[in-house]
N, C-alpha and C positions, 0 to 999 in steps of 0.2 A: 769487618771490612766489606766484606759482601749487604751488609743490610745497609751501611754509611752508601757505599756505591747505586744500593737503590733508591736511595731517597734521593739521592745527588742525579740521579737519570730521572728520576719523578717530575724534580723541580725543573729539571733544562726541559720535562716536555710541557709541565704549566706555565713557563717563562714563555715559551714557545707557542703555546695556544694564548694565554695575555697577549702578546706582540700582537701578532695575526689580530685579534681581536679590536686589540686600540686601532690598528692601521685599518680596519674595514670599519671605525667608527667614525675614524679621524676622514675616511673618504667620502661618507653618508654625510659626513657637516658640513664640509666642504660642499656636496652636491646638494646640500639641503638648504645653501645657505648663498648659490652661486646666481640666482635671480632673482634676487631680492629689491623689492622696490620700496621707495622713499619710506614709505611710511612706514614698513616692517624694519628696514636697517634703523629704523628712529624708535620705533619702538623695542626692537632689540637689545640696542643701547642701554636704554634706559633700565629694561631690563633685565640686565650682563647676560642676556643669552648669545648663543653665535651669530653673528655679522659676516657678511661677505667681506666687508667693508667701513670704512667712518662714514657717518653723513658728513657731506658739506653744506654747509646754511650760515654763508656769509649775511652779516647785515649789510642789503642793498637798497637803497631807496634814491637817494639823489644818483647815484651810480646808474639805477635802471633807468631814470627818467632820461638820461643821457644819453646814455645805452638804444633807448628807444626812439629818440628825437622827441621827444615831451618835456615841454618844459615844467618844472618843478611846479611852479605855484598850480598848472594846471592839472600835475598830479594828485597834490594835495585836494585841490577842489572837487576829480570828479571820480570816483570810481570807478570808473570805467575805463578810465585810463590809466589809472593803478592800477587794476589789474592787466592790461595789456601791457604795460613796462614790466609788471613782474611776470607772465611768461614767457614773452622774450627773452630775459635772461636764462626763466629757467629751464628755456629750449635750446637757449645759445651754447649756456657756459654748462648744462650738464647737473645742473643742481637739486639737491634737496630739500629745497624750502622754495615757499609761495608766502611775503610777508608782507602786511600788511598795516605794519608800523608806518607813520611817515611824518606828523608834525607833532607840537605842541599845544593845539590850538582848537583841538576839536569837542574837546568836554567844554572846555571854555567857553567858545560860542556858543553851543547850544542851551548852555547856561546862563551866561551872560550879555549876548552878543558876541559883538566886533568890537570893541569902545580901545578896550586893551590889546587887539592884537592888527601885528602891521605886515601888509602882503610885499611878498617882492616877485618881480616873472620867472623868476627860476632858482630858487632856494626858498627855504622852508620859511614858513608864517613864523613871527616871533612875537615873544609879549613884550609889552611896553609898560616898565614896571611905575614911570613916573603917572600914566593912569590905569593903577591896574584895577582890576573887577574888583577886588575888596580890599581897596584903599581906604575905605569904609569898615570896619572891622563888624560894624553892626548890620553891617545887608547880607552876613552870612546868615540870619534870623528869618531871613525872607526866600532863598535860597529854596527849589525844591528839584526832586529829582526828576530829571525831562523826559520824555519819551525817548526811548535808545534807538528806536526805529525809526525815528525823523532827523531830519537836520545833517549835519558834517559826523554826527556817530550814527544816523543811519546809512550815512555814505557809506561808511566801510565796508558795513553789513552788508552792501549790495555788491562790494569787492570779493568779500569773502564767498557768494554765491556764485558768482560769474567765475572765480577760480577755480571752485568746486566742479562745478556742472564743464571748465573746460579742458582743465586737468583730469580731472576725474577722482576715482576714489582712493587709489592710490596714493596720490600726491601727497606729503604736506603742506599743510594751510595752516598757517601759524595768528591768530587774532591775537589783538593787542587792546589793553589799557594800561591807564595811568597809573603807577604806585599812587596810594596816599601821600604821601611829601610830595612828588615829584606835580601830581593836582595842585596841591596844597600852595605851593611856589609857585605856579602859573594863574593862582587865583588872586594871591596875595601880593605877589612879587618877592624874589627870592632873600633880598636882603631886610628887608622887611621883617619877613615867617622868622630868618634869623635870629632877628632880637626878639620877637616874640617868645621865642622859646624862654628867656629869660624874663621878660616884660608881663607874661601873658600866656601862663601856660594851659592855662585853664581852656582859652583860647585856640588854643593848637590841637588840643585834645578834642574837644568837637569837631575846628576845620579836618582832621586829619580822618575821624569820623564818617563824618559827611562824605568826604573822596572816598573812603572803600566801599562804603554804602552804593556809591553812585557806579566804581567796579564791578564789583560785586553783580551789580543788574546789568552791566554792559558787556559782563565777560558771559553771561550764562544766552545771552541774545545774538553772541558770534557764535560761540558752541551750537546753537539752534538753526542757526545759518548755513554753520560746516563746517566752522575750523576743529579741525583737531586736537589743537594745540592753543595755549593763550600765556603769550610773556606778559609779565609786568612790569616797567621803567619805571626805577624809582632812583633816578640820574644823580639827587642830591644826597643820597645814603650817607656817600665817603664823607660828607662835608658836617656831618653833625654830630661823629665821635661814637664810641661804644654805648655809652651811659644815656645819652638824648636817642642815641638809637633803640637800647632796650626799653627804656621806659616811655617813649613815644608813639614809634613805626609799628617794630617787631609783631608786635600783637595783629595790628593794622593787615601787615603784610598776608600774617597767617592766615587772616578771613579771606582775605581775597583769594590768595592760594587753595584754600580749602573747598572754598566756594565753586572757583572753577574745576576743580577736579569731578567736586560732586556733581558737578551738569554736565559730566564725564570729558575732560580736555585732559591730553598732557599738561603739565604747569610749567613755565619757565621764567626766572627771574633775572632781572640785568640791571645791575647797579653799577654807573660808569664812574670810573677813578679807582683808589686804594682802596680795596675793601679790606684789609690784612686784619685792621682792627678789629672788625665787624664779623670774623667765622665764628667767632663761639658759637654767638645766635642762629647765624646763618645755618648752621649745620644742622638748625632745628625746627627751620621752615619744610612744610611740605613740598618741597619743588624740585620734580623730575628733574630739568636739567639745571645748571648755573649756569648763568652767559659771563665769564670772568674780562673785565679790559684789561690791556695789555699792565698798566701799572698794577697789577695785583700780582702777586709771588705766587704763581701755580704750583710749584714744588711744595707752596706752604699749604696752599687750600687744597690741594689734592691731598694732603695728611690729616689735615682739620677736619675734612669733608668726607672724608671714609673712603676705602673703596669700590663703594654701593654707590654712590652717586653718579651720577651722568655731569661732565664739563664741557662747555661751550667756548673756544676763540681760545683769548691770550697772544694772539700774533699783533704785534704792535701794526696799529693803521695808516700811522705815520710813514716813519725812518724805514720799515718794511715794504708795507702795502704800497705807500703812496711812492717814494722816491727810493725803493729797492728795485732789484731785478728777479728773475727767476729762480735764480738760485738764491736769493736771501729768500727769497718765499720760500723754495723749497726745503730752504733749511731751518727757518723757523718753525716751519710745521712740524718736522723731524721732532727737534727739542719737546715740542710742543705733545706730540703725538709718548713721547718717549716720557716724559714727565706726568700727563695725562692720565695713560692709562689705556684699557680696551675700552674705558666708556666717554672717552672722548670724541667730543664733533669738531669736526674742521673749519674752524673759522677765524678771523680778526675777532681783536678785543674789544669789538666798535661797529659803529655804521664805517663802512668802505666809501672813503671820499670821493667826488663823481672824477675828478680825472687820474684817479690810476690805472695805471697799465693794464688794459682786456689781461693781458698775457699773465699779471699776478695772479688774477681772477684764475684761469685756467691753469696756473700752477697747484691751487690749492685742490683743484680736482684729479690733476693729472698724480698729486701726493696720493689721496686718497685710492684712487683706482692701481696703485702702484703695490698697496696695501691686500690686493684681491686674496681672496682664500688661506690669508696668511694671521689675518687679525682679527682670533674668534674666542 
């Protein structure tokens, strides 16, 4: 009895020195973890080290131009005003990200011209599939890779400078290229590549080729610039099934993902629509974060995708973002956050359409900051 009594007073004083212990470690992460800026909470994340907090890095582009009184097309044209619409916001609303996504249209021309793409004063450049750049299947033979630093893809680059040098180092700066498919479709036109894939596969495998090639050198020339970071849109993912995905993209994806990391970026991938089909593969890309759209089952890809990965969005753009209120933001981030994980970032499943509600916007930050010392 006496020797049980001592071991039982032993353990209430090493339960008691544990306690103490955790609670002076758990106050050190907290304070270690309580002025954290952009880039550290982003790299944290990714990480699963401790976070003060989520990032918030909504997709803003037509939003900011609005946001700033710039109108879109003149966004897309000048660098310089993408960047100034993107600090704007990210002074305004409080945010984590500086991006520098904004049309479809910028490999295109430097490659091809203007032939295929048609400008509007304030919404994004579009391609015009009835003359697209290779309506000709055979001018992809003549096709070569352009200088990255001239033209509408050195524009960015001059974006991603002026963000840098006005942010600072701190910030993130997220650079952007094209998935393979998602070039691919904008080269070809998208119902087109479609039946190629059946018609002309042979076809596909070079165009798609040729686009990460062209990635590949345009992501390591942001990186050199200052982005941080470099997502890859490869919009038409959802639309060509598991089987055209694996044996097509996937590979595709992986260079470029690779590619960028080794010219040292964060990587991020964003494939708009249902990707449900598509996690097997997915799961097998090197890429820091997934930017998920709202139509993807985050319950599902957060199980598929491991708990080591880093998720981006899932809050619907629509029926939320665009025509909800505060408390539906607030709530969907909730689910969102909750379903997630600690390596989730705060955003829509999408670009943020230019007239929803400032006040959505700062819902997602006001979640976030709600979250302080609590989410590590």
């Amino acid at each position: 009895m006496r020797l049980a009594g001592y071991y039982v007073g032993m353990l209430t004083e090493v339960e008691g020195r544990f306690r103490a212990t955790r609670e002076k470690t758990s106050a050190m992460t907290i304070e270690m973890t309580s002025e954290m800026t952009s880039l550290e909470r982003v790299r944290a994340t990714i990480a699963g080290t401790p976070r003060d907090r989520p990032p918030v890095q909504p997709m803003l582009m037509t939003f900011a131009g609005k946001h700033a009184g710039i109108p879109f097309g003149d966004y897309c044209r000048d660098g310089e005003r993408m960047a100034a619409a993107q600090l704007a916001v990210w002074r305004d609303f409080g945010l984590d990200i500086l991006l520098t996504c904004s049309d479809p249209a910028r490999e295109v021309i430097d490659l091809c011209g203007e032939g295929s793409v048609r400008w509007y004063p304030d919404q994004p450049p579009a391609i015009d599939e009835t003359d697209a750049a290779l309506k000709n299947k055979a001018r992809l033979a003549q096709l070569k890779i352009p200088d990255v630093h001239a033209g509408r893809m050195g524009d960015r680059i001059k974006a991603i400078r002026i963000l840098r040098r006005e942010a600072g180092a701190d910030a993130c700066v997220v650079g952007w290229v094209e998935g393979a498919l998602a070039l691919a479709a904008e080269l070809r036109g998208i119902n087109a590549l479609m039946t190629d894939f059946y018609d002309d596969p042979q076809f596909v495998h070079e165009l798609l080729t040729f686009c990460a090639d062209l990635s590949i050198r345009y992501a390591a020339a942001q990186v050199e610039a200052g982005a941080d970071s470099i997502g890859m849109s490869d919009a038409a993912a959802s639309l060509i099934g598991p089987t055209f995905y694996h044996d097509f993209l996937w590979s595709q994806q992986i260079r470029i993902l690779q590619a960028a990391s080794a010219a040292g970026a964060m990587t991020r991938v964003h494939m708009c629509g249902c990707t449900d089909a598509l996690l097997t593969d997915m799961e097998k890309l090197p890429a820091d974060v997934y930017e998920l759209d709202f139509l993807t089952d985050l319950a599902l890809a957060a199980q598929r995708l491991g708990p080591d990965r880093a998720l981006c969005g899932n809050i619907d753009t629509i029926s939320t973002m665009l025509e909800g209120g505060v408390e539906q933001v607030t709530a969907a981030a909730e689910i969102c956050h909750r379903l997630g994980g600690t390596r989730l970032i705060v955003a829509p499943g999408c670009e943020v359409a230019p007239f929803t509600p400032p006040d959505n916007v700062r819902a997602l930050v006001n979640f976030a900051r709600s979250l302080e010392k609590t989410d590590t």
